[in-house]
N, C-alpha and C positions, 0 to 999 in steps of 0.2 A: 803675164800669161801669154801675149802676144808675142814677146821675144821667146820663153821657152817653144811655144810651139811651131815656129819658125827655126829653132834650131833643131827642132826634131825630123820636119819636111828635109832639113839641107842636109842632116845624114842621112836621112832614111829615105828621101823622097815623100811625096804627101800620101801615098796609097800606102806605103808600106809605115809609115808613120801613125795614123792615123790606127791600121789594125795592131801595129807590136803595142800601142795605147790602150788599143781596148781590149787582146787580146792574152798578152804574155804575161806571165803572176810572177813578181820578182819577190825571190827568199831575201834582199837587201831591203826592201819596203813592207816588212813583215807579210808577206804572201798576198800582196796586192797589186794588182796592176796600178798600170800609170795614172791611170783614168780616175781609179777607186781611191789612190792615194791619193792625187789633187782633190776629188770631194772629199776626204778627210782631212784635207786641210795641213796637209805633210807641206812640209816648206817645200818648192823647186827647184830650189840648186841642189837638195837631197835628193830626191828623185832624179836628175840629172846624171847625177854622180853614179846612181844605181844602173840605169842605162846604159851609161859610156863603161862603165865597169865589166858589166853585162858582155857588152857587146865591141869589147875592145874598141872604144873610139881614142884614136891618137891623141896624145898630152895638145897639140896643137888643136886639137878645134875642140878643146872641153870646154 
């Protein structure tokens, strides 16, 4: 958990990380946010994927 959300600060920075977590509902994580999927227990690296997909994060720092 500590790594994913370390690499969420280092694209997003920790403010703007912090609210696309708890605030943007992704159609990839069946309409839940970042937040709502980790308490469901969604695996990380799926949730990740949905993010950097999202939000065009370069093959280099997926």
């Amino acid at each position: 958990m500590s790594q994913f959300r370390g690499l969420m600060e280092d694209e997003f920075g920790a403010l703007r990380a912090g609210s696309l977590a708890r605030d943007h509902v992704f159609s990839a994580l069946d309409g839940q946010t970042v937040d709502e999927a980790i308490e469901s227990g969604t695996d990380l690296r799926r949730i990740w994927r949905a993010v950097c997909d999202a939000y065009d994060v370069p093959p280099a720092r997926r």
